[in-house]
C-alpha positions in Angstrom: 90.7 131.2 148.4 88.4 133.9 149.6 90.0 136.1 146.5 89.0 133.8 144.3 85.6 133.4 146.0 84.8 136.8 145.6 85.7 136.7 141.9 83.0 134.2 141.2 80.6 135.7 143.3 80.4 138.4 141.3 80.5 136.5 138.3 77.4 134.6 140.1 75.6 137.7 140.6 75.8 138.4 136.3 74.2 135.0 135.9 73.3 132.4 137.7 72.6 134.5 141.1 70.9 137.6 139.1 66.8 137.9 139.4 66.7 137.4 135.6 68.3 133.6 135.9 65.7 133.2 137.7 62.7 135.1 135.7 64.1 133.1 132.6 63.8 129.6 134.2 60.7 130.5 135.7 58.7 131.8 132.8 59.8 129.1 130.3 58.2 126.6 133.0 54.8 128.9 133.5 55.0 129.3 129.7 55.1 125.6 128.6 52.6 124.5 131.8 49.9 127.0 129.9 51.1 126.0 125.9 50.8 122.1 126.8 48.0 122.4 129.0 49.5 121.6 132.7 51.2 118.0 131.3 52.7 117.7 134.8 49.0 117.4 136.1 47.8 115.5 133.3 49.9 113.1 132.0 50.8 112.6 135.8 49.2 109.1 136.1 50.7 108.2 133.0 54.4 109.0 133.9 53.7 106.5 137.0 52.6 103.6 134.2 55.1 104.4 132.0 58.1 104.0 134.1 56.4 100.6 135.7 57.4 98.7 132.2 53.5 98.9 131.7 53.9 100.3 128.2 57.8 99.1 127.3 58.1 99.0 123.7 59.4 95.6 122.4 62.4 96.0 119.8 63.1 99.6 120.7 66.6 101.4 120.0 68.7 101.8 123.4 70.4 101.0 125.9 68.3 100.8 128.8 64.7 100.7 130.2 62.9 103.6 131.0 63.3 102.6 135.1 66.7 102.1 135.0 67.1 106.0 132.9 64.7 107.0 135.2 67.2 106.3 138.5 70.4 107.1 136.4 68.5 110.7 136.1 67.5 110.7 139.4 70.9 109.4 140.4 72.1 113.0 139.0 69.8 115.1 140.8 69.0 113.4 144.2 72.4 114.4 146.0 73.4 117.4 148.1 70.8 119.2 146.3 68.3 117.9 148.8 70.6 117.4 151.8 73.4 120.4 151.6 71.4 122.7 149.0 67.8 122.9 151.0 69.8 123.7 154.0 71.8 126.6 152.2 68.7 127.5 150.8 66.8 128.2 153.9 70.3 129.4 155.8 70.4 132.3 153.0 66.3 133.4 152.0 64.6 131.7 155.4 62.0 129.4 155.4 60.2 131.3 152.5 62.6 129.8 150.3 61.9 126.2 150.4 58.3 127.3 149.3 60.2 128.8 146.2 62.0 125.9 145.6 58.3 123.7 145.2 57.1 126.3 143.2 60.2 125.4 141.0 59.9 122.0 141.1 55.9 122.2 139.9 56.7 123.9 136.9 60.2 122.3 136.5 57.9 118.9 135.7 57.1 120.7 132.8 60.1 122.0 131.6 61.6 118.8 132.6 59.2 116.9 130.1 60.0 119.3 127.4 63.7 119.2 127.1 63.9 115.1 127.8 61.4 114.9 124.7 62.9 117.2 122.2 66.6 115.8 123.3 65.4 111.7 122.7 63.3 113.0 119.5 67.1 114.1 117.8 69.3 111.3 119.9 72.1 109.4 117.7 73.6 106.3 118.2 78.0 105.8 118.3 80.1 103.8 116.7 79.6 101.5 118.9 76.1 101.3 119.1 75.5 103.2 122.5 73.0 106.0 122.4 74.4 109.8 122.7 71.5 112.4 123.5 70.8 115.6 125.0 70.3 119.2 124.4 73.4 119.3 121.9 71.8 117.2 119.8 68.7 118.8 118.8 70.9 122.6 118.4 72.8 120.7 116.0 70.1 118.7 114.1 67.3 120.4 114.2 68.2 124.0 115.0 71.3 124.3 113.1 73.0 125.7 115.1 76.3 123.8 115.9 78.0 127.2 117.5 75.0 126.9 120.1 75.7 122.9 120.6 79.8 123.7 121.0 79.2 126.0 123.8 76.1 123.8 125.5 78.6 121.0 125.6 81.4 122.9 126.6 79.2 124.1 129.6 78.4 120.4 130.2 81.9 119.6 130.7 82.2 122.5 133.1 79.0 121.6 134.7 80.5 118.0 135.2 82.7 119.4 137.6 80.8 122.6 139.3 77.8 120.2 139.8 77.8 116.7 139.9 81.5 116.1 141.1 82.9 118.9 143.8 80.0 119.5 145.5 79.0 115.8 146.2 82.7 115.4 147.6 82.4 118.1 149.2 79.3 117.3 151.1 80.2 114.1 151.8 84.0 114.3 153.1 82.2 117.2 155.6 79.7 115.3 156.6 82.3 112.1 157.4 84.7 114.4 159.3 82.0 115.9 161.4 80.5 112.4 162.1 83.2 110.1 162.3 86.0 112.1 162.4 87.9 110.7 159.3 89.8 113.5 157.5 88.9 114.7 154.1 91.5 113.6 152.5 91.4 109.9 153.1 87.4 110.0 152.0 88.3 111.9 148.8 90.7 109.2 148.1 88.9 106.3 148.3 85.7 107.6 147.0 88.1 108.6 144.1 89.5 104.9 143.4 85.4 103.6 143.6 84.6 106.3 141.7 87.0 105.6 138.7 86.1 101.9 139.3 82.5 102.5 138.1 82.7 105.2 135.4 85.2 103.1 133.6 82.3 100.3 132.9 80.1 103.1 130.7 76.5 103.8 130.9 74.9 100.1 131.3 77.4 99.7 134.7 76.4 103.3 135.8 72.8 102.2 135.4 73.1 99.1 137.1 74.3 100.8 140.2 72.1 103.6 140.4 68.8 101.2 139.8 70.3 99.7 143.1 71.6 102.9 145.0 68.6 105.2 144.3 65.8 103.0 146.0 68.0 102.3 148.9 69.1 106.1 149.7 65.5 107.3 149.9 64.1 104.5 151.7 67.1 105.1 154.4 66.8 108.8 154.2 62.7 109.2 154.2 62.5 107.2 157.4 65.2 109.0 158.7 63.3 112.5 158.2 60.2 111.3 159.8 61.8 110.2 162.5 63.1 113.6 163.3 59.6 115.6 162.0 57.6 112.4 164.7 59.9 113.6 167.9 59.5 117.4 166.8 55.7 117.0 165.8 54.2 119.8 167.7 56.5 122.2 165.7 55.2 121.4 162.1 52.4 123.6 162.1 54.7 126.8 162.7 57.3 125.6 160.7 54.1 125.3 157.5 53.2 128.5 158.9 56.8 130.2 158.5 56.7 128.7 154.7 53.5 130.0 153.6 53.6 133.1 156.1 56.9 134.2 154.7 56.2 134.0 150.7 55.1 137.7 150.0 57.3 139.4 152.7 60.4 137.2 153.0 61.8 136.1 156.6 62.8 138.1 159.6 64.9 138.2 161.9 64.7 135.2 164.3 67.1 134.0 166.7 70.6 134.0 164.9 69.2 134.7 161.4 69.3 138.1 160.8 66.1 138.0 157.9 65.9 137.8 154.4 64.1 140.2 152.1 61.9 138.8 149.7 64.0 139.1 146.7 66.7 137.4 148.5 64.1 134.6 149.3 62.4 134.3 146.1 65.8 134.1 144.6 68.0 131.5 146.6 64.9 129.0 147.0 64.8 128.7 143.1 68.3 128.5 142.5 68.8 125.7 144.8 65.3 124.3 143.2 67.3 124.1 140.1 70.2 122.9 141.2 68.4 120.3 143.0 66.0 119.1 140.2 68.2 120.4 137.5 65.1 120.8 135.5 65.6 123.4 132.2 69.6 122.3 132.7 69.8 120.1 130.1 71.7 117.7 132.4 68.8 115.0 132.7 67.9 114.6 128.8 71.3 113.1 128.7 70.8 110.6 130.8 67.3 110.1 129.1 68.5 109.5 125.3 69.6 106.2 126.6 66.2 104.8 127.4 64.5 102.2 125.3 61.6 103.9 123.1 60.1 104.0 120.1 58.4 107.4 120.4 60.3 110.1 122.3 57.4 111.7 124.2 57.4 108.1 126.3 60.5 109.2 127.6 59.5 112.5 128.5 56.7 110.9 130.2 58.9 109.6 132.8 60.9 112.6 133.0 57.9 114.3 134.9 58.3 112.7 137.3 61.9 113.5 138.5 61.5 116.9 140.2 58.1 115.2 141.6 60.4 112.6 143.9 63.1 114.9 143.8 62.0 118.4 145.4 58.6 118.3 146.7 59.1 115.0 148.4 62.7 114.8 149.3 63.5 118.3 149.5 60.1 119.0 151.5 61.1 116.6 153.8 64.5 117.5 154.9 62.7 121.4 154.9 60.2 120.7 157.6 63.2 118.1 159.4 65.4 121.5 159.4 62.3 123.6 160.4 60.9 121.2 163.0 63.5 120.6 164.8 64.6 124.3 165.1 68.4 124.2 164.0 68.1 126.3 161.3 68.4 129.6 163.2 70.3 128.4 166.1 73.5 128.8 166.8 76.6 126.6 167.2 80.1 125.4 167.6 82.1 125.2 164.6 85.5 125.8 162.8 84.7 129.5 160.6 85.6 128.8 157.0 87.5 131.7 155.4 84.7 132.6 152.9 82.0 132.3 155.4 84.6 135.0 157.6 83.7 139.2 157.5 85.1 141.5 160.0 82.9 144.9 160.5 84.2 147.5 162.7 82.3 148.5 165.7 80.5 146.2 167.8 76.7 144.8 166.9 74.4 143.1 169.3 71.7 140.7 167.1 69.4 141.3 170.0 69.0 144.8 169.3 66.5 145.3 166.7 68.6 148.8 164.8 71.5 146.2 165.0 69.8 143.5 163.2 68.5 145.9 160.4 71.5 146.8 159.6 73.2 143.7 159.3 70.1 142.4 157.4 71.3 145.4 155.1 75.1 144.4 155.5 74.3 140.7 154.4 71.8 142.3 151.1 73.7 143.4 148.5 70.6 145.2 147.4 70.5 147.0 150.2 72.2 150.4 151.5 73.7 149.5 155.0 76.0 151.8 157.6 77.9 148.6 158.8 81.2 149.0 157.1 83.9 146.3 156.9 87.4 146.2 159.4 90.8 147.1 157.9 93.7 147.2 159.4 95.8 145.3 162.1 94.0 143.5 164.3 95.1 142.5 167.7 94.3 139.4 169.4 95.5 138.2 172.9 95.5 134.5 173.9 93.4 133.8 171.2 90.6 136.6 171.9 90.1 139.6 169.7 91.0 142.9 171.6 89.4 145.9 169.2 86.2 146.8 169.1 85.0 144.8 165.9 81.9 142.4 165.2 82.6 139.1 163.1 80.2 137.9 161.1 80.2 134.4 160.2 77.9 132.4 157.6 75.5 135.4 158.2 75.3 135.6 161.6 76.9 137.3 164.3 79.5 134.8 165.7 80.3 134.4 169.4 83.2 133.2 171.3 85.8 133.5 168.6 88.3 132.4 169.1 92.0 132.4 167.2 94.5 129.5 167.1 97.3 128.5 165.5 96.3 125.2 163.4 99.9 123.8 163.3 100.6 123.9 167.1 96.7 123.8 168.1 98.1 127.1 170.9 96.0 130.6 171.2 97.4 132.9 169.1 98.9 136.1 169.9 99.8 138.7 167.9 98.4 141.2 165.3 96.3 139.5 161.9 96.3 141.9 159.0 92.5 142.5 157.8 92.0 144.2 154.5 88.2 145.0 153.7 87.1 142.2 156.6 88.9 139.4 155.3 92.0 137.7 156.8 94.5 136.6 153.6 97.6 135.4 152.6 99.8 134.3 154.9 97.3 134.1 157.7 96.4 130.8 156.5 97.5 128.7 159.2 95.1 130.4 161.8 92.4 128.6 163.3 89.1 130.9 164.0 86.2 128.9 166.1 83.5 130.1 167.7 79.6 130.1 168.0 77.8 131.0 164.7 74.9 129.9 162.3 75.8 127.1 160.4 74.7 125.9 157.2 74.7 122.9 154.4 75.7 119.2 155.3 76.4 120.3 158.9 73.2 122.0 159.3 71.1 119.2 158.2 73.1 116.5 160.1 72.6 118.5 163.3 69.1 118.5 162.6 68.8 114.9 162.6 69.8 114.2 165.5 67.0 116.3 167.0 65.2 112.9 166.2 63.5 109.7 167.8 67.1 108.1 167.6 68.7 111.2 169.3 72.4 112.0 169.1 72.6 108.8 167.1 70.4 110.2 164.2 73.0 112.2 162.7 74.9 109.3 161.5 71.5 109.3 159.2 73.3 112.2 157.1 76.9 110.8 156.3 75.7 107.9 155.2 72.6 109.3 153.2 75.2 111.7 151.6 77.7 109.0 150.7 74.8 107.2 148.8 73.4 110.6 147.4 76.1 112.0 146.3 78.4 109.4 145.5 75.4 108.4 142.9 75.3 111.8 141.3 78.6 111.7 141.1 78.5 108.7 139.3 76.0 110.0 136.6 77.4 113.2 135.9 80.5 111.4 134.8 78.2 110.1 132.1 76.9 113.4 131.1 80.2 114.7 130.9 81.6 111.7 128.7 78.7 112.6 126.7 79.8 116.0 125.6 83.0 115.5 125.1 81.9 112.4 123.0 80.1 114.8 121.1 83.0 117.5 120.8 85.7 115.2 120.0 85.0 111.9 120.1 85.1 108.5 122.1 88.4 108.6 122.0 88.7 111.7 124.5 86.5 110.1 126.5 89.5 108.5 129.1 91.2 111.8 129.1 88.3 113.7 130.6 87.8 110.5 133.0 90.8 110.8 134.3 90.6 114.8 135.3 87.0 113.9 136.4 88.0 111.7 138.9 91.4 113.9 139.6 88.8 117.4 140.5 86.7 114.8 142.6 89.4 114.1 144.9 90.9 117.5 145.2 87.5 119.1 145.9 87.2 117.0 149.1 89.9 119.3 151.0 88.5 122.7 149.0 86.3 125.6 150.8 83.2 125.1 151.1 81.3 128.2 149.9 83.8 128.7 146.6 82.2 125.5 145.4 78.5 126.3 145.7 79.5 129.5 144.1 81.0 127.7 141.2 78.0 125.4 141.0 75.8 128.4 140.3 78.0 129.7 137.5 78.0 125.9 136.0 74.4 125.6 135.9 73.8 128.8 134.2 76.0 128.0 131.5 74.0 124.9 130.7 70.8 126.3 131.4 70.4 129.1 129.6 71.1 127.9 126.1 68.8 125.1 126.8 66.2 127.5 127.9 66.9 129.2 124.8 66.3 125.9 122.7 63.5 124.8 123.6 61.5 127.7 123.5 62.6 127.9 120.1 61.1 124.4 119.5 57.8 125.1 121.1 55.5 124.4 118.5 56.8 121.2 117.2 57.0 119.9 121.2 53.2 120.7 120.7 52.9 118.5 117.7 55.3 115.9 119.0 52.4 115.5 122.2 50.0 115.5 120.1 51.4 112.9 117.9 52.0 110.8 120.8 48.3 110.8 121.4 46.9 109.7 117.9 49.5 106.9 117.6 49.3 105.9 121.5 47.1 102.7 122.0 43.6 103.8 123.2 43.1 100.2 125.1 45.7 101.2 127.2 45.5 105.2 127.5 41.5 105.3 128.3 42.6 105.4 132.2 45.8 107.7 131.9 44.2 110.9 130.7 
């Protein structure tokens, strides 16, 4: 496993973990706020009216209102991207990092509108009479280019998987072990057989659901947060403080967490804002073509508002809950996951100031450090380490490690073989605890129960996450269906079900960390050709606005703009 973690980690650093991801996804949002004149700002009001059913057109082609494609969209974005992924987030790049993630989400509004308007503008409808949209569609009627639409829907397909289906699994059968102590695999499976229950009924039963699911989750899981930001409420100034103090510097060192440079910051607050908001992915306008309208900028309307609800009010919330209550840089007991696991030699203390910087170093790959990794046997007597080595788990410095055997549950004796810090092969059975920084589900269900309800809060989290993710789940399925709909036909369609659901309950059980570095490879995949698109088409979105505009009833727009 941690082989084949370190294979997509590099992979991750070509792509979707590289600064010019993020400089891409970035731009085209600044870009198209200028060319359309901040729409997000604008047309804000609008968005709101739209998705009320103010302005539903009567006879229009679809399958859906714009509500219920609303919450199927939101459905695929509000999961562990706001729970697991804002935790990771500020684990990795500090607090700094959730103010790079709003920044994402302000000018992911705009790219959001963008690609949801171009995408319903070239939709088609199947055989049998459902809608089929998305990014595909306009590379293969408008721009021509089919090769472009093979490989966006290919991506899709792989995005299925690396985004909407292991990680929300992954999250959630976590999340149910840590808080009620049921194992992964009994989760996975009967998340699995709902799951495949569900998917089987097509878009109108996906949508049904989510109209349902999506209201309830973030009723649940807002007055969760405040319950926890209420008890900690003399800590919110600092934590705003460490947001805004941090932008231009990135975060230091602070209790476990050894710092982040600014880069680092600037770099893991907007990937996890895309993968969050999934705006410029090209996930949501599939979701989208569905929606009952006669104009396609009506559509992308109400796609404003998704990384609105999404990231700067859900995401913001569980940033100041993880900052209030002060678990963020803290550490605790846990169970070391293999890929989370680096053995340097020589011993570091994090309280020493020379020993943080270099580990700072260590943990940036941008950065020269002297720390050098452990090779060679090493020793370990009734479960403690006997050499003079440091391990270093989910970036921190971990403390009472200790070694066990996980058939027998005994302290293990005996020599591990460590090549370049990591324990492989056949050292699989061996149980390493200790004290260490945590991160992702766990992280944020620890901080809950820093809150008015106390130890009992962090039952907030399983639960939110089995409604969060289970939903995006649930609408990624669709997306996928979509694509291979597209590639092959309907007919495919049960095939790639059945795998879907298959990868959904084998990711319960996999490693955490070698699925959130797959997710980043998936979303770049998608992304970038997207990206690519819809820059492409940027003056016909501006004529395609403006046409909106001259055709849009003035007795009902005099108030909107």
């Amino acid at each position: 496993m941690q082989a084949l973690n370190e294979i997509f980690a590099t992979i991750d650093g070509y792509i979707g973990g590289s600064n010019w991801f993020v400089y891409l996804l970035l731009g085209t949002g600044l870009f198209f706020t200028i060319y359309l004149k901040f729409p997000q700002i604008r047309y804000f009001r609008h968005a709101f009216r739209m998705v009320s059913g103010k302005y539903d057109e009567k006879g229009a082609k679809g399958d859906t209102s714009h509500f219920r494609a609303l919450t199927t969209a939101l459905s695929g974005t509000v999961g562990t991207g706001n729970i697991a992924g804002v935790a990771l987030a500020i684990h990795l790049g500090g607090p700094a990092a959730l103010f790079w993630m709003l920044v994402t989400a302000m000018l992911g509004m705009t790219t959001k509108f963008v690609e949801v308007t171009l995408s319903h503008k070239y939709r088609e409808f199947t055989e049998d009479g459902s809608a089929a949209g998305g990014p595909m569609y306009y590379m293969k009627n408008r721009l021509n280019m089919k090769w472009m639409a093979v490989l966006f829907a290919l991506a899709t397909i792989i995005s299925s998987f690396g985004t909407g289906n292991m990680p929300q699994i992954n999250s959630i059968s976590n999340s149910m072990h840590s808080a009620f102590g049921i194992h992964p695999a009994i989760t996975g499976l009967v998340l699995a057989v709902l799951l495949a229950m569900i998917i089987l009924g097509g878009i109108k039963r996906i949508a049904a659901t989510t109209s349902k699911l999506v209201p309830l989750m973030a009723v649940l899981y807002f007055l969760g947060a405040l319950s926890v930001i209420f008890a900690n409420v003399d800590n919110i100034a600092p934590s705003l403080s460490a947001i805004s103090g941090d932008i231009f510097t990135g975060s230091s060192a602070t209790g476990g967490f050894l710092g982040a440079t600014l880069a680092y910051a600037f770099n893991r607050g907007v990937n996890r804002g895309l993968f969050s908001n999934e705006a410029g992915q090209g996930s949501a306008p599939i979701a989208h073509a569905a929606a009952k309208a006669d104009h396609p900028v009506s559509e992308g309307m109400v796609a404003i508002l998704e990384p609105f609800i999404d990231t700067i009010i859900i995401c913001m919330l569980t940033g100041m809950v993880l900052l209030s209550s002060g678990v963020w840089n803290e550490k605790h007991d846990n169970l070391f996951q293999r890929a989370d696991l680096v053995i340097l030699s020589g011993e570091y203390d994090d309280g020493l100031a020379e020993h943080q910087q270099e580990l700072a170093s260590f943990l940036n790959p941008a950065l020269q450090s002297a720390a050098r990794t452990f090779s060679g046997p090493l020793h370990v007597e009734d479960g403690a380490i006997q050499d003079e080595v440091t391990v270093i788990h989910a970036r921190s410095v971990a403390e009472d490690v200790m070694i066990s055997d996980s058939n027998s549950g005994s302290l293990f004796s005996g020599t591990i073989p460590v090549e370049n810090g990591r324990i492989f092969g056949a050292n699989g059975n061996l149980r390493v605890t200790g004290r260490s920084l945590i991160h992702s589900a766990p992280l944020t269900t620890e901080a809950f129960s820093r809150g008015l309800l106390g130890d009992k809060g962090r039952y907030i989290i399983p639960i939110s996450l089995l409604l969060f993710a289970f939903s995006t789940a649930i609408a990624w399925s669709y997306y996928g269906d979509r694509a291979v709909t597209f590639l092959w036909g309907t007919e495919y369609v049960r095939y790639y079900r059945v795998l879907y659901v298959l990868g959904f309950f084998a990711a319960a059980i996999i490693d955490t960390t070698i699925i959130w570095t797959f997710s980043g490879i998936a979303i770049a995949l998608m992304t970038i050709p997207n990206i690519i698109g819809i820059l492409l088409l940027r003056k016909e979105m501006k004529e395609t606005v403006d046409d909106y505009w001259r055709t849009f009833d003035f007795s009902k727009k005099d108030k909107d703009v």
